[in-house]
Structures are given as structure tokens and as C-alpha cells.
C-alpha positions in Angstrom: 14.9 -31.0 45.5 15.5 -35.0 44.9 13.8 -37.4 42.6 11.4 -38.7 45.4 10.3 -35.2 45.7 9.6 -34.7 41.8 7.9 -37.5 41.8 6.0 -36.9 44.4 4.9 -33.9 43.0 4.2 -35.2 39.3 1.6 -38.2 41.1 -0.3 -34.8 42.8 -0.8 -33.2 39.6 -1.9 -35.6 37.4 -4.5 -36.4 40.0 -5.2 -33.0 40.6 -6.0 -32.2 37.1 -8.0 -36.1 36.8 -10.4 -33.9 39.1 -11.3 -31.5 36.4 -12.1 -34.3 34.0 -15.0 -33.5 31.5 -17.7 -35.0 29.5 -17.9 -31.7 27.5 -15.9 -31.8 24.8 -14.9 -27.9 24.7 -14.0 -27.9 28.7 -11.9 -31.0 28.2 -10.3 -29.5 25.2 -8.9 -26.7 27.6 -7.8 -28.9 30.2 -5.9 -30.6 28.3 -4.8 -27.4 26.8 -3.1 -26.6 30.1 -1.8 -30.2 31.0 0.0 -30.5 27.6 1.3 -27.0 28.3 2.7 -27.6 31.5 4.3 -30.6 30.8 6.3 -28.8 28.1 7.3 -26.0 29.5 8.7 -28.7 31.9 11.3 -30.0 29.0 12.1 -27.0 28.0 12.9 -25.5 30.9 15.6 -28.3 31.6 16.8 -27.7 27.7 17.4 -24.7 29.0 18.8 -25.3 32.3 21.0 -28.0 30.6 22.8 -25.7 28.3 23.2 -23.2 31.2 25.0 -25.7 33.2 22.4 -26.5 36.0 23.8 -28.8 38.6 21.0 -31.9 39.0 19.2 -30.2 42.0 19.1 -27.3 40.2 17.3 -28.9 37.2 14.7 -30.6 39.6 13.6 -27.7 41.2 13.2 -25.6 37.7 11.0 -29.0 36.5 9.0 -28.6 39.9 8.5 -24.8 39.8 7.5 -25.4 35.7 5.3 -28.9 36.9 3.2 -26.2 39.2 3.3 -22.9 37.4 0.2 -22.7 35.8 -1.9 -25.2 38.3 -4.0 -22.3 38.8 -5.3 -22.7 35.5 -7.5 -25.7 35.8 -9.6 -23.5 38.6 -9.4 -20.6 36.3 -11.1 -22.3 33.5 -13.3 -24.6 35.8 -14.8 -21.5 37.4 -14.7 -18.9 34.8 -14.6 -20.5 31.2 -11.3 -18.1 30.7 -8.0 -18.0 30.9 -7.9 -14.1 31.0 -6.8 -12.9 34.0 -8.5 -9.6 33.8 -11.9 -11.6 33.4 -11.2 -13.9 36.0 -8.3 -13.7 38.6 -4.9 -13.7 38.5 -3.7 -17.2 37.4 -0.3 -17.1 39.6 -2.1 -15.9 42.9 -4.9 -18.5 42.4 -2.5 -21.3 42.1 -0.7 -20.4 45.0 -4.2 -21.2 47.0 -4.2 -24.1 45.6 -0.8 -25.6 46.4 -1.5 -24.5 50.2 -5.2 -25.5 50.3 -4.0 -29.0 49.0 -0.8 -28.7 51.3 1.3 -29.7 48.2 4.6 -28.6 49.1 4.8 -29.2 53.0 7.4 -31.9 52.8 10.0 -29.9 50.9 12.2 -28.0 53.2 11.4 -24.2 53.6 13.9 -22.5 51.1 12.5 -25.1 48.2 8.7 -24.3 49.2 9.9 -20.5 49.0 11.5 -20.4 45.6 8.8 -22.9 43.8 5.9 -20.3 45.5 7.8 -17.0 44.6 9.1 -18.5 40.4 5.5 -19.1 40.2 4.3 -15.9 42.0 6.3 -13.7 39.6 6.0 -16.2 36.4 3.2 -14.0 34.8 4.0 -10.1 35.8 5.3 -7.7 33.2 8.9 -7.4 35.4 10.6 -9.0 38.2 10.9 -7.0 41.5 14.7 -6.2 41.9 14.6 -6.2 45.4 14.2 -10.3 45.4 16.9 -12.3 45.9 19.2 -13.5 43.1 18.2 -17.2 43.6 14.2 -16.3 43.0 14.7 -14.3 40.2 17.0 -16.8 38.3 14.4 -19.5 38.6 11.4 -16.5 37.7 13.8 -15.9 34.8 14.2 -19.6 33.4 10.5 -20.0 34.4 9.3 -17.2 32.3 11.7 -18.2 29.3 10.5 -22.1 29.4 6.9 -20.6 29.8 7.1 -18.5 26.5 8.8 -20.8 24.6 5.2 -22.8 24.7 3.2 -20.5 24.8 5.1 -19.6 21.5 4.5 -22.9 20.2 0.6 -23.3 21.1 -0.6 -19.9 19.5 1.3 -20.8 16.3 -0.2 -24.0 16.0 -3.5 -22.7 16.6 -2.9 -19.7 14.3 -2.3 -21.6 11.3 -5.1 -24.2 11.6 -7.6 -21.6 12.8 -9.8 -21.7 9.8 -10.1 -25.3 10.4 -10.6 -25.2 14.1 -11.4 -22.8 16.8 -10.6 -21.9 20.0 -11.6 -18.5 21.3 -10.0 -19.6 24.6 -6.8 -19.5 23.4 -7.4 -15.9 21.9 -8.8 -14.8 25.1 -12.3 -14.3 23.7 -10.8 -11.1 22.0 -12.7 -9.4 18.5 -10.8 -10.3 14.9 -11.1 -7.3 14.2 -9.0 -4.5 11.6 -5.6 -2.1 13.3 -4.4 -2.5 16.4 -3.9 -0.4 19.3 -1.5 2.7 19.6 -0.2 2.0 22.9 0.3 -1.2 21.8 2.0 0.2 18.8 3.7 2.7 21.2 4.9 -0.5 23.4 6.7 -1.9 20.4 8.2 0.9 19.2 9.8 1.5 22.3 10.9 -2.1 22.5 8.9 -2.5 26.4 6.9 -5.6 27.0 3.0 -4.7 25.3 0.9 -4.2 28.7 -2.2 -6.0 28.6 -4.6 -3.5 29.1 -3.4 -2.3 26.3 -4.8 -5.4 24.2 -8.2 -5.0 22.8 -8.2 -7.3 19.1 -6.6 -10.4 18.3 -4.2 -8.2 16.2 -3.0 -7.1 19.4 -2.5 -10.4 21.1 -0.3 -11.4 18.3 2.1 -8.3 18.6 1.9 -8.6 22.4 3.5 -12.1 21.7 5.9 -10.5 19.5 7.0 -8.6 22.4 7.9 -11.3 24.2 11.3 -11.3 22.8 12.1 -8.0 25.3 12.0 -10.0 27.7 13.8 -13.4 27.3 16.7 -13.7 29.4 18.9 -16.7 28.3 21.5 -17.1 25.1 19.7 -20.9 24.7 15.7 -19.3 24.8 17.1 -16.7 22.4 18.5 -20.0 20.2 15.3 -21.8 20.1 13.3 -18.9 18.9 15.7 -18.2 16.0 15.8 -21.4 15.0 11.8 -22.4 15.3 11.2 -18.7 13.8 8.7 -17.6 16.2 9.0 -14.4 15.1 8.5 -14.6 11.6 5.7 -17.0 12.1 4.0 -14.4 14.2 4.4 -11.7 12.0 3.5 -14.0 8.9 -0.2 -13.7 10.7 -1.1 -10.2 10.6 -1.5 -7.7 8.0 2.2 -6.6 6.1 1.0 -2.9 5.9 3.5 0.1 6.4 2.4 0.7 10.1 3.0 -3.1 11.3 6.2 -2.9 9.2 7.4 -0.3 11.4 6.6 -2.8 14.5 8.4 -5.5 12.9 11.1 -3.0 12.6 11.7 -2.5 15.9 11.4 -6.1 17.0 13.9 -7.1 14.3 16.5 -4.1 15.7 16.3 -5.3 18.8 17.2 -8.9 17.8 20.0 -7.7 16.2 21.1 -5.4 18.9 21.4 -8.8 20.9 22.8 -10.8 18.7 19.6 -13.0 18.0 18.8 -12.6 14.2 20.3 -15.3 11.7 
């Protein structure tokens, strides 16, 4: 990957997300959702890649697999009004159809086009195959940290202003309603990523994003969420009863177990 490249790349998606350009106020709300996103989890996945050492190359090919990891999103919402996967299609396997519809990768040599389609292939799955090669999995890994430490950011934000402003997209059209799930209780307690079928209330969305932290992978992700205090902020959100206590609990061990809490 080389500047040219990059940039070649960043003129196709801003004119490939021009073309879902809306006069309603809600759709174009969401659109920009996703454009905003994407263009962060492109900074922070060079942070990242900066304080692991990254060569340049290196740290263009991360910006161009986080540049084109959600691109699938823009159809998503387009066609479906959703960004839930299990409502609509899998995000990550429908922006793969678009980058070879649209041909977007057919000048980078074979190895790049592989990496960039497997990082975002993998970016949203509960684990990473071991059987991939190192290379693929490093960038999956640094994709999936970058990604999170958004996705961190845009529920917060919308958390704390939600009595002022809505947006049930962002919450997955899920029910505000009272408890949570055991399995997603179980998940927790067990310190395993929360599986999504698992999520049926907003209460569970928020501990599923709790659980994130089992699955970050670099010392500098781990850094930034201590020091934004996703964590707290999360848990700051839902109910401080003995049985979320106990979920807390065993998100706070596991930070400590690796070194992450203050």
C-alpha cells in the first residue's frame, strides 16, 4: 500500500457514500452516522499502529482496511432501515459485494486485496479463525480494536444525551425495558464475548459493550479505554443493583487480571 493507493481509495468512498445522499432528515442522520464512524476508526487505528511500531506501509494498509470496513453499512441502512445484522444481512459479507461489484480494489496487488477483504471479512465475528495466517489476523486484530474504540465513543455520546435526542438505530431498535438476559449475564460472568442472540433489551446492548473489553488485543487499545473510562461510563448507564454488580465484578477482575485498571 502507497499514498497514491490511499488516496485513491479515500476519493471512491466519499463518492460512494455522496450516492446515498438524503433529503430525509433521519436517513441522512445515519449516513452520516457511518461516515463519521469510519473515518475515526481510521485515526485511531494508526494511534494504534503508531504506538505498536508499524512501519509506513503497514499504517496505510490498517487506514485502508479501517477506510472500507463498514462500507457495507450504507446498503444496509439504505435497504433495510437497520444496522442489525440479524434483521438485515451481515454487514461484513455485504460490503465485500460491494468493493467487487464496484471493482474497488483491482489495482492493489493480490496480497493487499487479500488482507483488506479478509480484516474486513472477520472485523465483526465473535472470534478469529486460528487457522488464518498471522498477517490477516494482526490487521483483523488492530481492525477490531480501532473499530470498538468508536463504537465505544458513539454509544456513550448517544447514551448520555438520549433524553434529549433519539436514535433507535443506534440501539438496534431494541425495547428499554427492566433486567437483562441470563445468558447474557452468564456471558459476563464467564468473562466470554456476550453473543448477540443473546441480546434482547437495551440493558443488554450495554453489557454486550461492556464485554468488549475480552476481546481487545493491544497494550495502547487497552490505554485508551482506561483513560476515556469507557467502562465506567457504560456501567454509569444501567441500573447499580446487586445482580449488575456482580457483572461489573467480573469485568473489573478481568481488567485487573491484565493489567488495565488504574
Amino acid at each position: 500500500m502507497d499514498n497514491k493507493s490511499l488516496s485513491q481509495l479515500k476519493e471512491w468512498f466519499t463518492g460512494y457514500v455522496q450516492t446515498f445522499k438524503s433529503n430525509d432528515t433521519e436517513i441522512q442522520e445515519n449516513i452520516n452516522l457511518k461516515q463519521d464512524h469510519t473515518l475515526r476508526v481510521c485515526q485511531e487505528i494508526i494511534c494504534v499502529g503508531k504506538q505498536l511500531g508499524l512501519p509506513e506501509d503497514a499504517l496505510q494498509l490498517a487506514e485502508a482496511i479501517a477506510l472500507l470496513h463498514d462500507i457495507g453499512r450504507f446498503e444496509q441502512y439504505a435497504r433495510y432501515r437497520t444496522f442489525m445484522d440479524g434483521r438485515s444481512e451481515n454487514h461484513a459479507e455485504l460490503g465485500i459485494k460491494v468493493l467487487l461489484k464496484h471493482e474497488v480494489l483491482k489495482q492493489l496487488d493480490d496480497e493487499i486485496r487479500d488482507l483488506i477483504l479478509c480484516a474486513i471479512k472477520y472485523h465483526n465475528r465473535p472470534s478469529l479463525p486460528p487457522e488464518e495466517t498471522d498477517r490477516c489476523l494482526f490487521f483483523s486484530r488492530i481492525l477490531r480494536d480501532a473499530d470498538k474504540l468508536d463504537i465505544w465513543k458513539v454509544v456513550i455520546d448517544h447514551y448520555y444525551r438520549r433524553n434529549s435526542e433519539s436514535n433507535t438505530a443506534i440501539e438496534l431498535h431494541l425495547p428499554d425495558t427492566p433486567g437483562f438476559s441470563k445468558e447474557v449475564g452468564r456471558d459476563l460472568l464467564n468473562q466470554r464475548i456476550v453473543d448477540m442472540n443473546h441480546i434482547k433489551n437495551l440493558n443488554d446492548f450495554k453489557l454486550l459493550q461492556m464485554g468488549w473489553i475480552f476481546d481487545i488485543n493491544f497494550k495502547p487499545t487497552f490505554d485508551c479505554i482506561r483513560e476515556r473510562r469507557y467502562i465506567e461510563l457504560i456501567q454509569d448507564v444501567l441500573p447499580q443493583t446487586k445482580e449488575y454488580l456482580a457483572l461489573f465484578d467480573s469485568v473489573y477482575k478481568f481488567c485487573h487480571e491484565h493489567n488495565f485498571a488504574n
